[in-house]
N, C-alpha and C positions, 0 to 999 in steps of 0.2 A: 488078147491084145487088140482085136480089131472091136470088140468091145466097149474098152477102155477109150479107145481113137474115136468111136461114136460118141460117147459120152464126155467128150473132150470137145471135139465137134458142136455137138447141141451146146456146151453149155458158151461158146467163142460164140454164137449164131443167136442166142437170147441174151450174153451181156453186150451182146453188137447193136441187136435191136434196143436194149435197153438205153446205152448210149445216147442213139440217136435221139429215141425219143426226148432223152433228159435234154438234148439241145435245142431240139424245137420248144423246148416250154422256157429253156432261159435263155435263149435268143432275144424273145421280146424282153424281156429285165432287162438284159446287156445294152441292147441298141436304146432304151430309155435312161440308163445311167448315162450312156457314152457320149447320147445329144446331148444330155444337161451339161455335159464340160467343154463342147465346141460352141466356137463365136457362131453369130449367124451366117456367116459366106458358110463354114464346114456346112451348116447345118441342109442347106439348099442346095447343096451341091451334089451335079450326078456326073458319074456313078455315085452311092451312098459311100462315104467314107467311115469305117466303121471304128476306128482308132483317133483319138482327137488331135490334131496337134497345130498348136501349143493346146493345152487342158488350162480352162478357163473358168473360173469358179464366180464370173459375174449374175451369171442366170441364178446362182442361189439367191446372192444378197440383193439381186433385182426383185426377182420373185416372191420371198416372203416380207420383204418389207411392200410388194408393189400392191398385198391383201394383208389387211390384217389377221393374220395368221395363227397368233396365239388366241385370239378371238374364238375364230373358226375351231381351233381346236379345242375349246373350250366348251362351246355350243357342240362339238359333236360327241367328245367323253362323255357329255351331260345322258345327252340320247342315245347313247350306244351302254353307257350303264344302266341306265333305265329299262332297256330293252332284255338287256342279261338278265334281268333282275326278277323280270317280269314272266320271261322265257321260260327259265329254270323252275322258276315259283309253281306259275300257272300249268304248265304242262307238266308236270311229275305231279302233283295233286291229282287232275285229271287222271292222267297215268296210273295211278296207284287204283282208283275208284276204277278202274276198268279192267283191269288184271288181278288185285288181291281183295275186292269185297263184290261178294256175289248179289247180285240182285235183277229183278226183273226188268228184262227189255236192255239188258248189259250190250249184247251184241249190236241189237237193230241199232242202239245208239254209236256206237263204236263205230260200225259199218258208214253209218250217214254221213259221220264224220268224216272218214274218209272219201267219202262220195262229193265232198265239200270242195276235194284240193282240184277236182277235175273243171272249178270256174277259173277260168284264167281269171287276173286283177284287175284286166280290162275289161273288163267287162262289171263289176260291181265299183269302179274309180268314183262313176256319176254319182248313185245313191250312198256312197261313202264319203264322196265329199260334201252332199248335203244334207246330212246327219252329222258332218261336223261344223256344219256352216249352221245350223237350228240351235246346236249348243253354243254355239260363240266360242269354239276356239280353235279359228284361224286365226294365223299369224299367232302359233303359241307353240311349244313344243309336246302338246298334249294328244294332236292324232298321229304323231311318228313316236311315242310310247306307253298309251294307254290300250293300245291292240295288242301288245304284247301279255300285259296281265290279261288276256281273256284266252287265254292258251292258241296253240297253230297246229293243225292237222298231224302234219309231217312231223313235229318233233313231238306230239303226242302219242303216237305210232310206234317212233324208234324207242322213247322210253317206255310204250307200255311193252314192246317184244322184249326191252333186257328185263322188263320187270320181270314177265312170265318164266325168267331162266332161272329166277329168285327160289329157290326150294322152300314149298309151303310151310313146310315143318319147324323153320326158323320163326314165322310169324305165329303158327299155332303154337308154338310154347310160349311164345311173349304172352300170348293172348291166357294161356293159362295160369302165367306168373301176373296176374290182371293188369296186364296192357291194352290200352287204348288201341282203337284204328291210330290218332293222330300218334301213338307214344311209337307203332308199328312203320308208321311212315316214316318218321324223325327219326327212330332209335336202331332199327334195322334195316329198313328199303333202303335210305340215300345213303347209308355209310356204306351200303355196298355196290350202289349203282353211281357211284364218282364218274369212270371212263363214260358210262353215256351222259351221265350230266354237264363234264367239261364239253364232250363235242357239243353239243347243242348248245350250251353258255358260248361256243366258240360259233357257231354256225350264225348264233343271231347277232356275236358283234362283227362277224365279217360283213353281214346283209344289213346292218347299221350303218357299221363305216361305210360301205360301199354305194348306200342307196342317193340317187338325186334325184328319182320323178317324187318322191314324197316330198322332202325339204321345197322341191320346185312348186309343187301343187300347195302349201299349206304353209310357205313360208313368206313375210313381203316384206318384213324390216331389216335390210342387208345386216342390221348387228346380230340377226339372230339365224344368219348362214349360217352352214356347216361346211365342211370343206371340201364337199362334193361342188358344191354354187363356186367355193371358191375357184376352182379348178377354170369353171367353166367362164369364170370372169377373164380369164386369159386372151379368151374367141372372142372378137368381134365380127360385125359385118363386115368390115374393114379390114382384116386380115386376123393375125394370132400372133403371138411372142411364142414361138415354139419351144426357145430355147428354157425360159422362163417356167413354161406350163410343164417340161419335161423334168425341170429339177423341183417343184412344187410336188410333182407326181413319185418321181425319187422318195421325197419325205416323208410321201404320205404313204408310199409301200412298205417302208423299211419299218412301220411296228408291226403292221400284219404278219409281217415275214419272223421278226424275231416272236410274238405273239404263240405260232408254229411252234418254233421248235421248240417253245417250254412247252407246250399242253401236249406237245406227240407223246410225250413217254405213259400218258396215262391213256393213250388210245387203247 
């Protein structure tokens, strides 16, 4: 019995914690919907008023008519598919060359690679943007997703580990019913490595959608913003449209989020 009352116990004391936790991380969702439907008196008002009243739906039809919005979103599916495209491509290729075909100096270069992820961004920003300033294309969408086809450390890593979980034996018979590396790659590796493929397909449109020092560094013609610029057209030095920037912000969370719960099932 007192057993039972223990394990009763623990489990009130980690769904308790769990709880919590769950509310500190949709706390912030909530309080971002909640501004987007208060006028602006609610909005400036202290204490915070966390319930709107009256619920006011002008900050939407301010806000995406006050950027052109279909625009932005237009330019950023552009570079956010390019970047999946390029992710998946580039780094499972890699990947495969480093976990299923043996060859010399495999490791040292593997290794390096990851020795790579330890330069923060800042610090190569300067010689990256004047390696795309010598090609001529600033103000183009080509240095926020031609980096992508040359593969990324980190998601080269995660797929070479599920490769190595790949049992050899499935590729040595390809290879003896005379299949190619490329037939081994295509016919066997990715139809079995889907769940790591989607996270990293998911990983690089979150870090697409979400990115603005790039779009800000390499982009000058407002028609070819993304909707990160857009966001930040809200801010002046003169003050912000809160209410406006919080229901822009709304719309532009609400794919990522549905985005989640379809690709969870294959984590």
């Amino acid at each position: 019995m007192g057993k039972h009352r223990a394990e009763a116990i623990r489990s009130l004391l980690t769904y308790a914690a769990l709880v919590l936790l769950g509310i500190t991380f949709v706390a912030p969702f909530v309080w971002l919907v909640t501004t987007s439907l208060k006028t602006d008196a609610q909005i400036l008002t202290y204490p915070p008023v966390w319930i709107p009243n009256p619920i006011t739906w002008e900050s939407y039809t301010e806000g995406l008519t006050a950027i052109p919005f279909l625009l932005y979103l237009r330019n950023t599916l552009v570079i956010c598919t390019a970047c999946v495209l390029g992710t998946v491509l580039s780094c499972s290729m890699v990947a495969y060359g480093l976990s299923r075909i043996p060859w010399r100096g495999r490791e040292v270069f593997f290794y390096t690679l990851i020795g790579t992820m330890l330069l923060p961004p800042q610090v190569t920003m300067v010689p990256v943007f004047t390696i795309f300033k010598n090609l001529g294309w600033l103000d183009t969408f080509l240095p926020l997703t031609v980096p992508a086809f040359m593969g990324g450390a980190f998601n080269v890593f995660l797929l070479r580990q599920f490769f190595r979980t790949i049992p050899n034996e499935l590729t040595e018979a390809a290879r003896m019913d005379g299949a190619t590396e490329w037939d081994n790659y295509r016919r066997v590796v990715l139809p079995l490595a889907k769940p790591a493929l989607w996270t990293i397909g998911l990983f690089a449109f979150i870090g697409s959608w979400n990115d603005y020092l790039g779009p800000l560094i390499y982009l000058f013609d407002d028609r070819k913003y993304t909707l990160s610029l857009g966001l930040a057209m809200f801010r002046t030095q003169y003050g912000a449209e809160w209410g406006q920037m919080m229901a822009v912000s709304t719309v532009v969370t609400i794919p990522l989020i549905i985005l989640f719960f379809f690709t969870q099932r294959t984590f």
